[in-house]
N, C-alpha and C positions, 0 to 999 in steps of 0.2 A: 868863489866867483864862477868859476866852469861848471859845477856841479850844479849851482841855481840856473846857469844861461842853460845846458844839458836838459834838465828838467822844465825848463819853460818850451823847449823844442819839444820834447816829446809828449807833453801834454796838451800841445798848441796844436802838434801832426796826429794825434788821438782825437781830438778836437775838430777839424777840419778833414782832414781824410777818413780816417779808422770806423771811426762810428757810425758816420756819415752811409760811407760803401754798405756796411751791414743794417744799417737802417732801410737803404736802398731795394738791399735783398730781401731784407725779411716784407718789404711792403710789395714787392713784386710778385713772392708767395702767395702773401695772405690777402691781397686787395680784393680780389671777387668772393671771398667765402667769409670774412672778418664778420665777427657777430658789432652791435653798436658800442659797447663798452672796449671792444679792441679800438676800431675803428675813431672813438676819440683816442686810445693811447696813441694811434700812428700819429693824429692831426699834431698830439703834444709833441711827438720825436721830431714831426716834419717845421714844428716851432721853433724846438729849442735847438736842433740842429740844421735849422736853416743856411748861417754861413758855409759852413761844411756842402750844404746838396748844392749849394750855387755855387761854388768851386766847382764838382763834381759832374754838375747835368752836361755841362757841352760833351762830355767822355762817354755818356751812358744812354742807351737810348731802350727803353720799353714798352716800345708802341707794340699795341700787336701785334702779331706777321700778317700780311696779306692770306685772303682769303682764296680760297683754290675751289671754284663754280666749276662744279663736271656738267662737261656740255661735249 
């Protein structure tokens, strides 16, 4: 019984956090330079790990940094 509830946690928090974060990252890398064949594999990660990135967005923010106009 512990060892199935045990394994339901940790593949629930693999699930929802884990892959989620690393999805995150790796699309924050690759989003300007991705050829069309990455570019749908993110659409599928940003798919099938949707519940995970919406736990995740209010925590993470990668807008671009403001721009700096020499004047």
């Amino acid at each position: 019984m512990e060892i199935t509830l045990l394994l339901y946690v940790v593949l629930a928090g693999t699930y929802l956090a884990v892959v989620p974060f690393l999805t995150y990252a790796y699309l924050k890398t690759r989003w300007y330079v991705a050829s069309a064949w990455e570019r749908g594999f993110m659409y599928f990660l940003v798919f099938f790990f949707f519940p995970g990135l919406l736990l995740l967005s209010p925590f993470l923010n990668f807008r671009p940094q403001r721009r700096q106009i020499p004047g």
